[in-house]
PAVEXMAR-972986 format. One record per residue: residue in one letter; x, y, z of N, C-alpha, C in turn. Coordinates in steps of 0.05 Angstrom, whole numbers, plus 5000, padded with zeros to 4 digits. Last residue first. Layout:
N
aXYZXYZXYZ...
REM end
This chain:
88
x250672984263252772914261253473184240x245472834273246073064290249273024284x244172424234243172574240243572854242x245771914232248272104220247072394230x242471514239245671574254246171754250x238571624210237871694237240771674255x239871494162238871754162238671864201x241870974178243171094166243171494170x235770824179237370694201239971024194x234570874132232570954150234670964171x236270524097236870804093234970984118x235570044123238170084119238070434114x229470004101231369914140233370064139x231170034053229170294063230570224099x233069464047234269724036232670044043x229369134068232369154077233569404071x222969444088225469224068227569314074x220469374154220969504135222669434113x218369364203217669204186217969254155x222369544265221369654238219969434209x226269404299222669254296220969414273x230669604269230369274284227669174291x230470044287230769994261229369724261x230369994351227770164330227570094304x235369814357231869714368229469854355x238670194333238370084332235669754338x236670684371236770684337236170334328x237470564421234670614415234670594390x243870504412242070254420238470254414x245071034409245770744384244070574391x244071264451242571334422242371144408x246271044493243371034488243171064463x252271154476250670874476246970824482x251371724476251371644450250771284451x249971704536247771894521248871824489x254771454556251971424554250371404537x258771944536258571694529256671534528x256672344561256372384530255972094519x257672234614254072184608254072224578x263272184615261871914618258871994611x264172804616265372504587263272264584x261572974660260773054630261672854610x265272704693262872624691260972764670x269872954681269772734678266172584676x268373554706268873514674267973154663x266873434758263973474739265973444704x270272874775269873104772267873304752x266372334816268472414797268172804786x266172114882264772224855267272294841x267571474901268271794910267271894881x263671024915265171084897265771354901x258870724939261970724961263470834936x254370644920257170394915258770484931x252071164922251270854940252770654941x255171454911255571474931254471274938x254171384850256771264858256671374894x248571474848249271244845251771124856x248372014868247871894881248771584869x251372174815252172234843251472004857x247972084769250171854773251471914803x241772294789243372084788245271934793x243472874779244372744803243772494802x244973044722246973014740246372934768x240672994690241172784690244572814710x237373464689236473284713238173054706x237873824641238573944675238073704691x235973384603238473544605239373634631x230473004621231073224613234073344623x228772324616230272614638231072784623x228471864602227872194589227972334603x229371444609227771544624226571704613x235271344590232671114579229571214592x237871534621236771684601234571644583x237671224663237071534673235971534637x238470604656235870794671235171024679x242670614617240570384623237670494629x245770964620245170974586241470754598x247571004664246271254658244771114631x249770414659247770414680246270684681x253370504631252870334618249070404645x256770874654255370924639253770834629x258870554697256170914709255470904684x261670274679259670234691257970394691x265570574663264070464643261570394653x267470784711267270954692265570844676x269270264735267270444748266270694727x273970264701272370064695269870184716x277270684716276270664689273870474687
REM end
C-alpha cells in the first residue's frame, strides 16, 4: 500500500505534471517500480493508482492556479469551485 502511494504521489509529481498524453503514461510507473526493485502491479491496480494521481494532480494544479490568481476572495472562490466541479 504504502509503495502504492508513492507511485502516485511521484506519477502526480513528474509524469503527469509533464503532459503526457493518456497512451504514454503507462510506462513510466513500470519502469519506476522496476528501478526500486518493486514487482509491478496489475494493470487493473495500476489504473487505480494513476486515477489517483491524475485527481492529486488536478487538485493541486487547481489549487496553485487559484492561489496566484490576483483575484477577490469571492470571484477566487467561484472560480476555484467552477474548476473542481468541472468534469464532475
Amino acid at each position: 500500500m504504502q509503495d502504492a502511494e508513492a507511485l502516485a504521489v511521484w506519477l502526480s509529481e513528474h509524469v503527469l505534471a509533464q503532459g503526457h498524453p493518456d497512451e504514454h503514461v503507462n510506462a513510466p510507473p513500470y519502469q519506476r517500480l522496476h528501478d526500486l526493485g518493486i514487482e509491478p502491479r496489475t494493470p487493473d491496480r495500476l489504473d487505480r493508482i494513476l486515477a489517483s494521481a491524475s485527481s492529486a494532480f488536478e487538485e493541486r494544479f487547481c489549487t496553485e492556479t487559484a492561489a496566484g490568481c490576483a483575484l477577490s476572495g469571492a470571484l477566487n472562490r467561484s472560480l476555484w469551485l467552477c474548476i473542481k466541479y468541472q468534469g464532475r
